[in-house]
C-alpha positions as CSV (number, residue, x, y, z in Angstrom):
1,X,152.2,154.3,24.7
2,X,149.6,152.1,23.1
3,X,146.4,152.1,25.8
4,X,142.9,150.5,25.9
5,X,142.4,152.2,29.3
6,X,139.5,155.1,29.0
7,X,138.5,157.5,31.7
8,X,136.2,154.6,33.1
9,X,138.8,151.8,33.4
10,X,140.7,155.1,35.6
11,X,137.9,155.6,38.2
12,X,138.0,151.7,38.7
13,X,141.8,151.7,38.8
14,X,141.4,154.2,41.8
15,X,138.9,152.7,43.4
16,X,140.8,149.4,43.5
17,X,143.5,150.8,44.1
18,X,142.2,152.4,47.8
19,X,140.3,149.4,48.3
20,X,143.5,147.2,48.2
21,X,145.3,149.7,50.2
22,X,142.9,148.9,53.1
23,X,142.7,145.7,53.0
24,X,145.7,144.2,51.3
25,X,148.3,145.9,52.8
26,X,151.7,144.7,53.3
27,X,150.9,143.5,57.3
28,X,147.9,141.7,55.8
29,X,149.8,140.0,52.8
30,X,152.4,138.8,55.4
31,X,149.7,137.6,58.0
32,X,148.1,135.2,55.0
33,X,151.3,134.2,53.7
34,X,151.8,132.3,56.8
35,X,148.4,130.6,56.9
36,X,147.6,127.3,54.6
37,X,144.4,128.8,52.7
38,X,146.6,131.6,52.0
39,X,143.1,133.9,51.4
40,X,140.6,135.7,53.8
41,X,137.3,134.4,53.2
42,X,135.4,137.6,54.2
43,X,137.4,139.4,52.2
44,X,136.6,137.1,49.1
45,X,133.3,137.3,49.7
46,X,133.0,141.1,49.7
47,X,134.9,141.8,46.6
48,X,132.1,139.7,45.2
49,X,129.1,141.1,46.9
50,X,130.4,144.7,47.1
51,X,132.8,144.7,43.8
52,X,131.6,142.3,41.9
53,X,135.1,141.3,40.8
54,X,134.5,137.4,41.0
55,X,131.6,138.0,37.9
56,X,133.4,140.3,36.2
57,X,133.8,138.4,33.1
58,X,130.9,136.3,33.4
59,X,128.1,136.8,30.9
60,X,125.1,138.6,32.8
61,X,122.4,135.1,31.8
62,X,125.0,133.5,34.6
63,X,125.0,136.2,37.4
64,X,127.9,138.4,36.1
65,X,128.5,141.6,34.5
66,X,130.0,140.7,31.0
67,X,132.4,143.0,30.7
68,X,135.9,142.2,28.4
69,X,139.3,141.2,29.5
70,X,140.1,145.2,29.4
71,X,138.3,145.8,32.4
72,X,140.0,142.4,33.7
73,X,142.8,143.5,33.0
74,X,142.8,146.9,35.3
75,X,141.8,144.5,38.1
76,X,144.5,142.1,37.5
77,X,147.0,144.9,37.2
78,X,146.0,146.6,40.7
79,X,146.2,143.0,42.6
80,X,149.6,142.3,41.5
81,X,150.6,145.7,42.8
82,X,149.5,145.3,45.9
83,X,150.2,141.5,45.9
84,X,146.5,140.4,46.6
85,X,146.7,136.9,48.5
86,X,143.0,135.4,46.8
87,X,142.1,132.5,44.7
88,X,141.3,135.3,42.2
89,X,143.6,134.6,39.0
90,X,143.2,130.3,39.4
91,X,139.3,131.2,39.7
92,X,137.9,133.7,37.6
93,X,141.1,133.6,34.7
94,X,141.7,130.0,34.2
95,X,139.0,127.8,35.7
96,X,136.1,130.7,34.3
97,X,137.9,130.7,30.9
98,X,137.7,126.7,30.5
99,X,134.0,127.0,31.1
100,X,133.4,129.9,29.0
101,X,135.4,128.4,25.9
102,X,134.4,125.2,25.9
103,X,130.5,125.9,25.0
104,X,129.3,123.3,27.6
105,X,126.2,124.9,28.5
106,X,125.5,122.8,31.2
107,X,128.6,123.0,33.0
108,X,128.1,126.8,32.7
109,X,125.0,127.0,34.0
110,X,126.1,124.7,37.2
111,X,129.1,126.4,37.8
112,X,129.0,130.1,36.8
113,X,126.6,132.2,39.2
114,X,128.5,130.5,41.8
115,X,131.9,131.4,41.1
116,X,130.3,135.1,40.2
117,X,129.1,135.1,44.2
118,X,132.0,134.1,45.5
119,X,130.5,130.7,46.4
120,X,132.8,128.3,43.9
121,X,136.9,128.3,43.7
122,X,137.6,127.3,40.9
123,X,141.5,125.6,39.7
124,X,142.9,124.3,37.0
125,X,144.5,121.0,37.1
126,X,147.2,120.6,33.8
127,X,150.8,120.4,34.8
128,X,152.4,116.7,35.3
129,X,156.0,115.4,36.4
130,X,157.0,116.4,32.9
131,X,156.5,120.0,33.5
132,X,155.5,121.3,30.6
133,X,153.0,124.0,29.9
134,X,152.0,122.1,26.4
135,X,149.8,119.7,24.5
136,X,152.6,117.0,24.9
137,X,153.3,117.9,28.8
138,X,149.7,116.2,29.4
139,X,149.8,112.3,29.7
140,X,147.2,111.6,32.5
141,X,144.6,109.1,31.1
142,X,140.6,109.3,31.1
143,X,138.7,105.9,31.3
144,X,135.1,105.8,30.5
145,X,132.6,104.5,33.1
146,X,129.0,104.4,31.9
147,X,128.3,107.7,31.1
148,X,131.0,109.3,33.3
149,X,134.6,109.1,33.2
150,X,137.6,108.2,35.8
151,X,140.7,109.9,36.7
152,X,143.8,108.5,37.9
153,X,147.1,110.4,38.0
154,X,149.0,113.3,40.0
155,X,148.6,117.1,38.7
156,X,151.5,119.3,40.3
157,X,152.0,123.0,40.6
158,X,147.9,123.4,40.7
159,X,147.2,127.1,41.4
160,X,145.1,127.1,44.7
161,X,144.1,123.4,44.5
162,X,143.9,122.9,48.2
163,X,140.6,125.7,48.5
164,X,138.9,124.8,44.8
165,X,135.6,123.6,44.9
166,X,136.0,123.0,41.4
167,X,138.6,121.4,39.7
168,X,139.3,122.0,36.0
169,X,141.4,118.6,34.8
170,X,143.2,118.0,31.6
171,X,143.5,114.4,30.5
172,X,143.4,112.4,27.5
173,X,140.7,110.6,26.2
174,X,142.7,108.3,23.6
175,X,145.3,110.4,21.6
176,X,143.8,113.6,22.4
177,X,143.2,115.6,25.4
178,X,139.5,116.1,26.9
179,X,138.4,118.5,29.9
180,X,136.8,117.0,33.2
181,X,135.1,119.0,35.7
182,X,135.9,117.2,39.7
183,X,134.2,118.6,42.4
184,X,135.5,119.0,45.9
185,X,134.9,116.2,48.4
186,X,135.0,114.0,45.1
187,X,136.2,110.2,45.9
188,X,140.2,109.8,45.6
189,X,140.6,113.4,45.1
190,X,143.3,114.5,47.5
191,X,145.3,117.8,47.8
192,X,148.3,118.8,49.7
193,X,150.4,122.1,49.9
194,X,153.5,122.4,48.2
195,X,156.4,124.5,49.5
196,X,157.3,127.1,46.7
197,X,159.8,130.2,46.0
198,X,156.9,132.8,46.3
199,X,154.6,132.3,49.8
200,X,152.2,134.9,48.7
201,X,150.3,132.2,46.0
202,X,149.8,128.7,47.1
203,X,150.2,125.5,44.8
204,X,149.5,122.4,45.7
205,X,149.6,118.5,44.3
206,X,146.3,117.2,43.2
207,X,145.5,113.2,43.2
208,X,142.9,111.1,41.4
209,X,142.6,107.6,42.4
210,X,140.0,106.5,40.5
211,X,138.5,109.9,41.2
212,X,134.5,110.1,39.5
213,X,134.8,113.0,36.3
214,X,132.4,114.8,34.4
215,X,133.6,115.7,30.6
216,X,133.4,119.2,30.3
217,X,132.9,120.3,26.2
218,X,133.1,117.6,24.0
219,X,135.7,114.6,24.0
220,X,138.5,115.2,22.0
221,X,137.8,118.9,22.1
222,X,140.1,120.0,25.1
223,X,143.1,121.3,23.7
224,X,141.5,123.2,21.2
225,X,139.9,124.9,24.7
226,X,143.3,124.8,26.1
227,X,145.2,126.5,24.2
228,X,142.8,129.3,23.9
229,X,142.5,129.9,27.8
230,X,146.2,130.0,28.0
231,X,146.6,132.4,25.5
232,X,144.0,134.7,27.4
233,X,145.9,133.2,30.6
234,X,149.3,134.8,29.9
235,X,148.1,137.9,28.8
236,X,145.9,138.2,32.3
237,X,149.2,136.9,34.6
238,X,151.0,140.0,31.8
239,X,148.7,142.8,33.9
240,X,149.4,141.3,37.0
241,X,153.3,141.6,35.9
242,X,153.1,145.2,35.4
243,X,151.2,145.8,38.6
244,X,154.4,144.1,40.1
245,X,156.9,145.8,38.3
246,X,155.5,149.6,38.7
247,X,155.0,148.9,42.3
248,X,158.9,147.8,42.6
249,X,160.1,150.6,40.7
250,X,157.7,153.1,42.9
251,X,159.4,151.7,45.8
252,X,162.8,151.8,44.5
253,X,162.6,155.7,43.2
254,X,161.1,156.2,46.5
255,X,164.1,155.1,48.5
256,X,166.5,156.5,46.1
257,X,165.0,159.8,47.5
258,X,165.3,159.4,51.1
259,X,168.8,157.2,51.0
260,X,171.5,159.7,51.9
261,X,175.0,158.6,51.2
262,X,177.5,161.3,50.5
263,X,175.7,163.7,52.0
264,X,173.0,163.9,49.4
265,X,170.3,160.9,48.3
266,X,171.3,158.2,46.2
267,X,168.6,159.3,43.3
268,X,170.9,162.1,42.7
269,X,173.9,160.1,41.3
270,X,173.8,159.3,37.8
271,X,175.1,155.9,37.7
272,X,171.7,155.3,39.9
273,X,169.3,157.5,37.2
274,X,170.3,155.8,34.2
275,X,169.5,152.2,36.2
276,X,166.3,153.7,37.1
277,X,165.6,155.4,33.6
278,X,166.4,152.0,31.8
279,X,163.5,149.8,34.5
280,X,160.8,152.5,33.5
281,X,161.2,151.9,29.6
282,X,160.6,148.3,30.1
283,X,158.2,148.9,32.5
284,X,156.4,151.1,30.3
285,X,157.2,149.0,27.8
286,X,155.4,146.2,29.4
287,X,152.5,147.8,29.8
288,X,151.7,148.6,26.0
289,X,152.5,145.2,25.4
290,X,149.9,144.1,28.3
291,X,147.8,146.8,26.3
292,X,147.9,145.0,23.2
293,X,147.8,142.0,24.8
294,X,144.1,142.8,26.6
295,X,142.9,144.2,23.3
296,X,143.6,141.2,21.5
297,X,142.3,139.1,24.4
298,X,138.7,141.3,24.1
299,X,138.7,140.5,20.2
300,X,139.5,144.4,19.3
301,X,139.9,144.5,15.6
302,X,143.3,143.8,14.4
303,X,145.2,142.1,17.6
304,X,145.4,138.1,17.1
305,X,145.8,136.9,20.3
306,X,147.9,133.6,19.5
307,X,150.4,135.8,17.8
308,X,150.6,138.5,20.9
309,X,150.1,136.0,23.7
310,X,153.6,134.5,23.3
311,X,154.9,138.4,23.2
312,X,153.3,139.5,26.0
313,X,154.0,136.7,27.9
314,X,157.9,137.0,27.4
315,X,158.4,140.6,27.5
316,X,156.2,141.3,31.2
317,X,157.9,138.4,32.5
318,X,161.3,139.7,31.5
319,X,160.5,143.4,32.9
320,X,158.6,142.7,36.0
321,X,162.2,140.7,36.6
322,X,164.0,143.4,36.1
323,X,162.2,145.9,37.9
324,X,162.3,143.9,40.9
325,X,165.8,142.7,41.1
326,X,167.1,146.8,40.4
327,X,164.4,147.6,43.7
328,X,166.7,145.0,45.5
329,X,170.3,146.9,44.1
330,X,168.8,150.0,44.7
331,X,168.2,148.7,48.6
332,X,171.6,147.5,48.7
333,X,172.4,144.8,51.6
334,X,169.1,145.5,53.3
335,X,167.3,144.4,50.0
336,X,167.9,141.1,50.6
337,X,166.6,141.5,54.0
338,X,162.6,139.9,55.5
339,X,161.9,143.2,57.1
340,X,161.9,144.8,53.6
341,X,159.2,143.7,50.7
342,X,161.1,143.9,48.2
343,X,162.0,140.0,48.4
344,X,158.2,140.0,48.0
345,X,157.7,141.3,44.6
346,X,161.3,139.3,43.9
347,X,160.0,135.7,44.4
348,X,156.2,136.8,42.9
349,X,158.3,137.7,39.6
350,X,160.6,135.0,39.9
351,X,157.7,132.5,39.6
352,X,155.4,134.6,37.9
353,X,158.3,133.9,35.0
354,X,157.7,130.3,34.6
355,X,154.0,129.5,35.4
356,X,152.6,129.2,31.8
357,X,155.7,128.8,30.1
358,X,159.1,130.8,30.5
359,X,160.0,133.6,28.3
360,X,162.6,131.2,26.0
361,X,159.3,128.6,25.5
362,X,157.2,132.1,24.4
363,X,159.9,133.1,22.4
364,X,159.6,129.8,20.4
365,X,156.1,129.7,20.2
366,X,156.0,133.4,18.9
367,X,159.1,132.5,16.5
368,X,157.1,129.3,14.9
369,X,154.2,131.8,14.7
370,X,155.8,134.0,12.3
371,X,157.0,131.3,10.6
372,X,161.1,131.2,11.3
């Protein structure tokens, strides 16, 4: 298996890993599934103060640490094993990312040391009715005020919008697409909850009306930015993925061993091993594509990330399915069943599938890549 994981990136993988078990069990996941922030704030905070997780990525001028998308990627991997309910992924992957890649020093500077403290929530505002997860999907209009900018228009399916103090938007200035940066509280911003498929990540509709906007980068500029932070965004949901799907298969060998039926556990029939056998190859399969996937993401020599994006994007999403619909077989009728989580790690992979683009859309993208 291809791995940029060293001895290092271990220790932190155990250390999350205990950490989560304290204080993201399942109980825990379930209590904030029910709430509307969907997050505990003092839990947010120390994984900042303690962990340093929020400034992970964040150059070290701006209050972070400056590490790569490798170590990232080990963080990302343990939350979506142990289904970590935070405004982590919509803060420090996407709305971090747009400021990092679009050079706008300013905004940096504004924005950065806060998110690194745990301070700022950050979101990233792109979908629209159409859906779409591309240049084309984005049809909300900038006007120019003075030496601001206006926003009027609906953004749907916005990862955490109803906690972000900051607001990432993507609109278009003309024919092309710009970034804006909208602060919470900001006049004619509005957010409200949307019911989805998966409790343990919250979404919500954002509204402008006339909402005040600062450009973020330069006009024009955005989806050049755009398309660079998704790229690194699908490879960083990828790691997440594989936490998923190795904690579904963990759970289902586990059962298979204390299941009696026939007087002996399920795991001992062979119709059950070979279903087993064939989640771990994707599983592991998944996770040297993720491998890749962070390498390229951390500019390692020899990975191009708009090449392996669309891979790794369509291959995790694929396995983590997979591995978390066999869990459910392997549970039989009490699979399907609340008590149990593996409906949990279900309905994360189910809409873990589509957000950024579905496997069929990566498939295309990766196809017109290589030129066929």
């Amino acid at each position: 298996m291809v791995s940029v994981f060293t001895e290092e990136h271990e220790s932190l993988r155990s250390s999350l890993r205990a950490f989560f078990a304290n204080r993201s069990p399942e109980s825990e996941v379930r209590r904030l599934m029910a709430t509307d922030e969907g997050y505990d704030r003092d839990v947010w905070r120390q994984i900042a103060s303690e962990l340093g997780l929020q400034g992970l990525i964040v150059p070290e001028e701006h209050g972070g640490s400056g590490y790569t998308w490798v170590e990232l990627g080990v963080v990302l991997e343990e939350m979506g094993r142990a289904l970590f309910c935070a405004p982590y992924f919509s803060t420090v992957v996407l709305a971090t990312s747009c400021l990092l890649e679009s050079g706008d020093t300013a905004a940096q500077k504004e924005y950065l040391e806060g998110i690194a403290s745990g301070d700022v929530v950050g979101a990233l505002a792109f979908v629209e009715a159409s859906g779409r997860w591309d240049e084309a999907g984005i049809e909300m209009a900038a006007t120019a005020d003075g030496d601001s900018y206006r926003l009027t228009g609906e953004k749907l399916f916005v990862l955490d919008g109803h906690v972000a103090d900051l607001v990432v938007v993507a609109a278009r200035t003309g024919s092309s697409v710009s970034l804006f940066t909208v602060d919470k509280g900001a006049p004619g911003l509005t957010t409200r909850l949307t019911e989805t498929l998966d409790q343990t990540r919250k979404v919500a509709v954002v509204t402008f009306e006339n909402t005040p906007a600062r450009l973020l980068g330069v006009e024009g500029a955005g989806w050049t930015t755009l398309s660079k932070v998704l790229d690194l965004a699908v490879v960083a949901l990828a790691a997440e993925q594989v936490g998923g799907a190795q904690a579904a298969l963990d759970m289902a060998v586990e059962y298979s061993k204390i299941r009696i039926q026939f007087g002996q556990p399920i795991g001992a029939f062979q119709a059950l091993k070979h279903m087993l056998a064939d989640v771990m190859l994707e599983v592991e399969s998944a996770r040297s594509a993720m491998h890749v996937g962070l390498a390229a993401a951390s500019g390692h020599e020899g990975a191009e990330l708009s090449a392996v994006a669309p891979l790794v994007k369509a291959y995790c999403s694929d396995a983590f399915e997979l591995a978390s619909h066999q869990n459910i077989q392997v549970h039989g009728g009490m699979g399907f069943t609340w008590e149990v989580p593996a409906h949990l790690y279900f309905k994360r992979a189910k809409s873990m599938a589509v957000f950024l683009g579905d496997s069929t859309q990566h498939r295309e993208r990766l196809a017109g890549h290589l030129g066929l």
